[in-house]
VOKOL-781069 format. One record per residue (C-alpha): x, y, z; residue in one letter; residue number from 1. Coordinates in steps of 0.05 Angstrom, whole numbers, padded with zeros to 5 digits. Layout:
residues N
c1  c2  c3  aa  i
X  Y  Z  a  NUM
...
//
This chain:
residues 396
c1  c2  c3  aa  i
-00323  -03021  00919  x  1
-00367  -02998  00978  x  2
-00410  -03055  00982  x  3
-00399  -03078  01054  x  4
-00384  -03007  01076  x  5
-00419  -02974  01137  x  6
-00438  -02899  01123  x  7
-00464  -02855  01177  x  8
-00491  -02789  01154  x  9
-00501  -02729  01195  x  10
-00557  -02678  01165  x  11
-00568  -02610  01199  x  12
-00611  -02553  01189  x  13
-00597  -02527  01116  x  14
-00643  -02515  01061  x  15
-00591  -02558  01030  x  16
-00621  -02622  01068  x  17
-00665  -02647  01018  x  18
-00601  -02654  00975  x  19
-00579  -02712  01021  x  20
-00629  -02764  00999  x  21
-00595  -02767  00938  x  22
-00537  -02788  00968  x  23
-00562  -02838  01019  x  24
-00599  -02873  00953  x  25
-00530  -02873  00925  x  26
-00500  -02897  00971  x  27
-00547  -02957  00976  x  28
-00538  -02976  00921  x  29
-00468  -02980  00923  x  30
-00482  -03041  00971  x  31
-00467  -02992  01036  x  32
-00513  -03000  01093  x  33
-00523  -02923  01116  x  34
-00548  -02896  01182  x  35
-00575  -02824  01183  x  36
-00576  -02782  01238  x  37
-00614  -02712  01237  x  38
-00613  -02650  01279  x  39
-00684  -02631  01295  x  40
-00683  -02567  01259  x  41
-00659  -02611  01195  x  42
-00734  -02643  01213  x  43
-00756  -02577  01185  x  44
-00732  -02588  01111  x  45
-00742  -02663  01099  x  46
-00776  -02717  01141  x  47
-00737  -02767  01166  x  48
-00776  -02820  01135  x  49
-00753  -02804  01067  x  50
-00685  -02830  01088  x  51
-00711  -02891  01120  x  52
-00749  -02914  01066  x  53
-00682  -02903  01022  x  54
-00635  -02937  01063  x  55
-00681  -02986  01110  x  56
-00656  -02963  01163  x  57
-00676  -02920  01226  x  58
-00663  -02846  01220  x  59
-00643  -02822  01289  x  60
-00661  -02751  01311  x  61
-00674  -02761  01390  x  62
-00612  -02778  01431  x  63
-00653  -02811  01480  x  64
-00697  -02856  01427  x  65
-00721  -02921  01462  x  66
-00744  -02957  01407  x  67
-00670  -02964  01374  x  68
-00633  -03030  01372  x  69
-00573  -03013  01399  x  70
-00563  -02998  01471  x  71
-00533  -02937  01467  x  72
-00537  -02919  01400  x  73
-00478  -02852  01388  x  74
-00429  -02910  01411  x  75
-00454  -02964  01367  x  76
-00462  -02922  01306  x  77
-00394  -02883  01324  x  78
-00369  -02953  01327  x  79
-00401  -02987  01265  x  80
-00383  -02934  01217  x  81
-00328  -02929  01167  x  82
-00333  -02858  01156  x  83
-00386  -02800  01173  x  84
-00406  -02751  01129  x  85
-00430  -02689  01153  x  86
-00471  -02657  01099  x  87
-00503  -02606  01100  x  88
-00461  -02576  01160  x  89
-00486  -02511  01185  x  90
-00446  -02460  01220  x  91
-00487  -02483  01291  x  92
-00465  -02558  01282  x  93
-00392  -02530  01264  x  94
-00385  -02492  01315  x  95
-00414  -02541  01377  x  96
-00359  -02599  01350  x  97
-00297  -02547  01342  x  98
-00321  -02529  01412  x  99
-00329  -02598  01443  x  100
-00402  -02593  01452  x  101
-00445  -02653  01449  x  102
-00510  -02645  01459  x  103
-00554  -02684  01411  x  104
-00543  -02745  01370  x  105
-00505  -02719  01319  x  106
-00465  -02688  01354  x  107
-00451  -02738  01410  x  108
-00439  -02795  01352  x  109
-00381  -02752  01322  x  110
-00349  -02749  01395  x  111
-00351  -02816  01395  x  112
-00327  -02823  01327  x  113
-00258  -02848  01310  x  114
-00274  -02870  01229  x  115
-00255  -02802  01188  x  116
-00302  -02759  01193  x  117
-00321  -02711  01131  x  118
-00353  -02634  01139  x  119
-00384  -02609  01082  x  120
-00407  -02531  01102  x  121
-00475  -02506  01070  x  122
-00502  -02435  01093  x  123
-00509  -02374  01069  x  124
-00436  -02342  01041  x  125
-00440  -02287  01092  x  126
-00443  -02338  01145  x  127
-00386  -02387  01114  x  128
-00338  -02334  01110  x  129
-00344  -02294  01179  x  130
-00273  -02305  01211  x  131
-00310  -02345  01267  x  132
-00337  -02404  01218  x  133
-00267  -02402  01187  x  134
-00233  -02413  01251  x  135
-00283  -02458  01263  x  136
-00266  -02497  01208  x  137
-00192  -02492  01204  x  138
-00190  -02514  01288  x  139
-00230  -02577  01259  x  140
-00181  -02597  01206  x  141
-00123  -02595  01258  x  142
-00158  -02644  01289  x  143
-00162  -02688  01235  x  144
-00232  -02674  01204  x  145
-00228  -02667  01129  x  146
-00269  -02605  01100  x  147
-00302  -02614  01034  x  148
-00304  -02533  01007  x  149
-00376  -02510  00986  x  150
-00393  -02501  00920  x  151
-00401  -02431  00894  x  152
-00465  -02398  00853  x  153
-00530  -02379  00877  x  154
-00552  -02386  00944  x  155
-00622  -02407  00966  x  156
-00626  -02343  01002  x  157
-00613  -02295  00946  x  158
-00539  -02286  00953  x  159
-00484  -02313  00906  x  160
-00412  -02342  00933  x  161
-00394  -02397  00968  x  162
-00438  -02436  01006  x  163
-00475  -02492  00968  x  164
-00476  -02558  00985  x  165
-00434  -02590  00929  x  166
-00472  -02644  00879  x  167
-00494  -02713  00916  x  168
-00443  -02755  00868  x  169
-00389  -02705  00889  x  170
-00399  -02721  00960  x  171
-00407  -02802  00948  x  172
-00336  -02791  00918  x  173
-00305  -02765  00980  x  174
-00338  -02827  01014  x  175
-00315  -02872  00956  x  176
-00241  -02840  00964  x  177
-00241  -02851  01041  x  178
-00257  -02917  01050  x  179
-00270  -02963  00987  x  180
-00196  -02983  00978  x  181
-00142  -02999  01027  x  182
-00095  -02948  01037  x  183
-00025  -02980  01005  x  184
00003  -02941  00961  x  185
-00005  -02868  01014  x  186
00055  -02838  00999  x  187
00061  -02858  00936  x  188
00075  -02808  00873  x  189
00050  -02846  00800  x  190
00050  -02815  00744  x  191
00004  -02850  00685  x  192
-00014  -02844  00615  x  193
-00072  -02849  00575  x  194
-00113  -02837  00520  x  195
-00088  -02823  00434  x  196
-00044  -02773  00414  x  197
-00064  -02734  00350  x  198
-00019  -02711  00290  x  199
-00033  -02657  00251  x  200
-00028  -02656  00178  x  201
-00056  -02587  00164  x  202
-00105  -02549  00202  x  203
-00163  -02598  00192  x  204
-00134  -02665  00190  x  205
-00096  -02701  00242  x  206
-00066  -02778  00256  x  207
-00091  -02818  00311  x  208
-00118  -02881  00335  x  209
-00177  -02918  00367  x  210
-00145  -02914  00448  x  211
-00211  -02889  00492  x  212
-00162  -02877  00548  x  213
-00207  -02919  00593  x  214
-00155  -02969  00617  x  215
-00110  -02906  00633  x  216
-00162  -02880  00676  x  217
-00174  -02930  00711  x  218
-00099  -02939  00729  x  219
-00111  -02879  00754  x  220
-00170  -02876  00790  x  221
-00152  -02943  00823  x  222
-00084  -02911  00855  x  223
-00115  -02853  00871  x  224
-00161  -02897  00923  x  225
-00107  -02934  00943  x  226
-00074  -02875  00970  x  227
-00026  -02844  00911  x  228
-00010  -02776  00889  x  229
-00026  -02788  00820  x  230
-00010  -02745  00760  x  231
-00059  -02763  00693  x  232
-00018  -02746  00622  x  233
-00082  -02741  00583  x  234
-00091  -02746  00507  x  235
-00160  -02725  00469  x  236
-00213  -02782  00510  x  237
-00292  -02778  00528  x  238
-00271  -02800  00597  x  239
-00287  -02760  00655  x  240
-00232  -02742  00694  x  241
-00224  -02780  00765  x  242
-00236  -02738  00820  x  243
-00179  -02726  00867  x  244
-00113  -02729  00808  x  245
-00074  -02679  00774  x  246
-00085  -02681  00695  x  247
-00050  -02659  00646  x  248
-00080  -02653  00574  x  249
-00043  -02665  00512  x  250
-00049  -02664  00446  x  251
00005  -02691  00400  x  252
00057  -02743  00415  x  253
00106  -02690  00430  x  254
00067  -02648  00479  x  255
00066  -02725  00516  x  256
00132  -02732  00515  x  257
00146  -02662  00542  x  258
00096  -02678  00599  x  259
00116  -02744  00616  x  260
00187  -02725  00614  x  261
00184  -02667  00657  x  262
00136  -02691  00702  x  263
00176  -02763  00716  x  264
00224  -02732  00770  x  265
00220  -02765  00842  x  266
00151  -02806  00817  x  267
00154  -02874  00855  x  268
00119  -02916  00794  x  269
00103  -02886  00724  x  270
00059  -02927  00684  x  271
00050  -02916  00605  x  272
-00019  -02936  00580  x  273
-00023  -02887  00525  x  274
-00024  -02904  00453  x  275
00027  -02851  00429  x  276
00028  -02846  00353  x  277
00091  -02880  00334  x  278
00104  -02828  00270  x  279
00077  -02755  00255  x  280
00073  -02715  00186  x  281
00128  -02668  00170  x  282
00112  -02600  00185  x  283
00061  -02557  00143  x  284
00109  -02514  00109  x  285
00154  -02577  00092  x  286
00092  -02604  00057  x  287
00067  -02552  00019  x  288
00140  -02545  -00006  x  289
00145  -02624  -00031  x  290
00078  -02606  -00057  x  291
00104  -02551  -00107  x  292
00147  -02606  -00134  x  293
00096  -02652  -00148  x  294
00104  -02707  -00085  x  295
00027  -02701  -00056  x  296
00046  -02752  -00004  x  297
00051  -02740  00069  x  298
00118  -02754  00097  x  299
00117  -02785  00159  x  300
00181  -02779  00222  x  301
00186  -02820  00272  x  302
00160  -02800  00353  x  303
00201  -02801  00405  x  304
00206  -02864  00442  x  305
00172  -02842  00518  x  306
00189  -02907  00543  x  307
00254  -02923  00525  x  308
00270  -02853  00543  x  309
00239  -02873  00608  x  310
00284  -02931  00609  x  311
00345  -02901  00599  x  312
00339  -02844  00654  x  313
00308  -02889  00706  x  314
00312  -02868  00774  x  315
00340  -02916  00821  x  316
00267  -02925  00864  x  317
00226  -02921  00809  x  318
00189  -02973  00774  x  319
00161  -02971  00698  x  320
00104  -03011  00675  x  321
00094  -03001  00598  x  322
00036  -03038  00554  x  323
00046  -03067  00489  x  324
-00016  -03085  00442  x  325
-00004  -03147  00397  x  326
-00036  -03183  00337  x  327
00008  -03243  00342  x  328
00068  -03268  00387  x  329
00040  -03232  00436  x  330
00094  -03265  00480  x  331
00150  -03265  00448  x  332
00144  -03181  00419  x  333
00123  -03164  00490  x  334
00192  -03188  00516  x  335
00231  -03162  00466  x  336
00194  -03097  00491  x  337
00220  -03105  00556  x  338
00292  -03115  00542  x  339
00297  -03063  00488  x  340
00263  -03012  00533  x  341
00295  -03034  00602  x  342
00232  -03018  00639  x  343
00205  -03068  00700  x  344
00147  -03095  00664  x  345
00100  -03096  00610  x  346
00021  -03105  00609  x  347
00009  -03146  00545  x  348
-00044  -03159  00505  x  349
-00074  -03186  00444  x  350
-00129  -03142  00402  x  351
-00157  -03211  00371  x  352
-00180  -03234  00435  x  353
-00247  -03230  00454  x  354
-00264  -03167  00506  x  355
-00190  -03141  00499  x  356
-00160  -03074  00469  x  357
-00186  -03007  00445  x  358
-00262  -02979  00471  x  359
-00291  -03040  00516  x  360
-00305  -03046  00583  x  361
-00259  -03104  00595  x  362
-00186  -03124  00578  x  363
-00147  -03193  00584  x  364
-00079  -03183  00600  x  365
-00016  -03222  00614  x  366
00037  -03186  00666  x  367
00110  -03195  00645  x  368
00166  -03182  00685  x  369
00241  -03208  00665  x  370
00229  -03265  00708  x  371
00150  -03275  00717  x  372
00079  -03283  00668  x  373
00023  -03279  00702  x  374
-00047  -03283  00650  x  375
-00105  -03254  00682  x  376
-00178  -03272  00656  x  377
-00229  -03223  00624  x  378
-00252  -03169  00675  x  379
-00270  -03100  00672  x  380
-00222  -03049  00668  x  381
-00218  -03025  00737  x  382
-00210  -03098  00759  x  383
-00157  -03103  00714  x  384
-00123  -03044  00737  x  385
-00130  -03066  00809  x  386
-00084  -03128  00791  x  387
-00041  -03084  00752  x  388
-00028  -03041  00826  x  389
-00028  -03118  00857  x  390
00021  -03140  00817  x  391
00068  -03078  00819  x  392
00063  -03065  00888  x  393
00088  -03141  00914  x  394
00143  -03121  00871  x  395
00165  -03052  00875  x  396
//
């Protein structure tokens, strides 16, 4: 998703520094090309050539370098770049761009900079939360600047509180979140499901199924780079959690509907990828009770229907998206979904095809509206859901 991508990022005179080669070499290898420009007192913690032999480019320190390709290199870069990434920012840098100040590269290339532009603060916690910094900070954000908060533990100094750099993946997902995906759906509230529900038959045992939750995710993940507000109704997964959306974990196909349903008010497209358990034992003490007479099975009750309910109370602007999982007449019981459930369309597939259904990677799906199929080939999940966002938003 960032292969393409220009990256500039801006390293300043933190102890924190060193941290930033892990994120140039991640970003690389993304497919970005990435430009780094250093303060000279960031010169002090790691050389520059450490990020030029990561990204294979020149790593710019001297405003005035003569041996750079461009002719006057803050405009290019400022120009070239996507985004900028400040990282570590110390309270100096801060303060010189609230104030205006330009007086070195980096500094110079962010006045010049109309990309976003992302401040992550690193110093000591003393220093991040004097007044000054903070009105630094908050002066920068009304400009448009978007801060990334500091992590909190303990400090390279001694101290403990906020004011570590946060984790080089962390800060390759604000990048990713900026600029990988265009930004159609801003605005946007979705509200998606994913994952199993589970059952409970006593305190040990519970019902479920084999849903990882991964094509949920990556509903959601893929909206939230697009630009949505997006609330995650999560049963029991392994998946980590996209960065950047609401979640909500569940457990039983109750505490789903209960989220889902009070959660669905004013959302612009809901989206049900969860494999809700369709029936759940009768309580505990009914049990035990049919057990005394001799019955040792496990009565079962049908769930609630989320999607029909979802159906039947539809807001005028929304739009619903359900999935249905077939064996056979994958077609035909897909429609009848559709109709039955009055929803705008359903993502169907078939768990005998190759690369489809529960725990892979990949998933082959046909999108059915009331008046359109559309079968897309095998690709990986967030692919997949990519189309799925396509395909809804052409239509919404």
């Amino acid at each position: 998703m960032l292969k393409g991508k220009t990256v500039v990022l801006g390293v300043t005179g933190s102890v924190a520094a060193y941290k930033m080669a892990g994120v140039a070499s991640a970003l690389t290898k993304r497919g970005c090309e990435v430009h780094v420009i250093m303060t000279k007192n960031a010169t002090n913690f790691i050389n520059p050539i450490a990020f030029e032999s990561l990204t294979n480019t020149k790593c710019l320190v001297e405003t005035f370098d003569r041996n750079f390709q461009f002719h006057v290199a803050h405009v290019s870069l400022a120009k070239k770049a996507d985004c900028m990434l400040i990282s570590p920012a110390s309270a100096n840098v801060i303060g010189k761009i609230a104030g205006g100040i330009a007086d070195d590269m980096l500094t110079t290339t962010v006045m010049a900079c109309k990309s976003p532009v992302m401040i992550a603060p690193a110093m000591n916690t003393n220093m991040f939360t004097n007044p000054i910094v903070q009105d630094n900070l908050k002066k920068l954000e009304s400009y448009g600047y978007e801060m990334i908060q500091p992590a909190e533990g303990y400090l390279a100094c001694g101290d403990t509180g906020a004011g570590k750099m946060p984790e080089p993946e962390v800060l390759v997902q604000y990048i990713e979140r900026a600029i990988a995906m265009p930004k159609d759906l801003l605005g946007k509230e979705i509200l998606v499901t994913a994952g199993p529900t589970r059952e409970a038959i006593d305190p040990v045992r519970y019902i479920t199924n084999h849903s990882s939750g991964k094509m949920g995710y990556a509903i959601a993940k893929m909206a939230m780079l697009r630009g949505a507000k997006v609330t995650l109704v999560s049963g029991p997964t392994s998946e980590t959690v996209p960065m950047f959306v609401d979640v909500i974990s569940i457990e039983s196909a109750r505490d789903m509907y209960d989220a889902v349903i009070g959660n669905k008010a004013g959302k612009d497209i809901i989206i049900k990828a969860a494999a809700v358990a369709d029936y759940t034992p009768e309580t505990v003490a009914d049990q035990k009770m049919k057990k005394k007479d001799g019955d040792m099975s496990i009565p079962l009750t049908r769930t609630k229907d989320i999607l029909k309910e979802l159906g039947d109370t539809k807001e005028e602007q929304q739009f619903l998206c359900g999935f249905s999982m077939e064996t056979e007449n994958m077609l035909e019981n897909s429609r009848k979904k559709l109709e039955k459930k009055h929803i705008d369309m359903i993502v169907a597939n078939n768990l005998k095809v190759e690369g489809a259904g529960f725990n892979t990677n990949t998933n082959v799906v046909t999108l059915i509206t009331k008046d359109e199929e559309k079968a897309l080939p095998k690709m990986n999940k967030e692919e997949v859901a990519s189309a799925i966002l396509d395909f809804i938003i052409e239509r919404e």
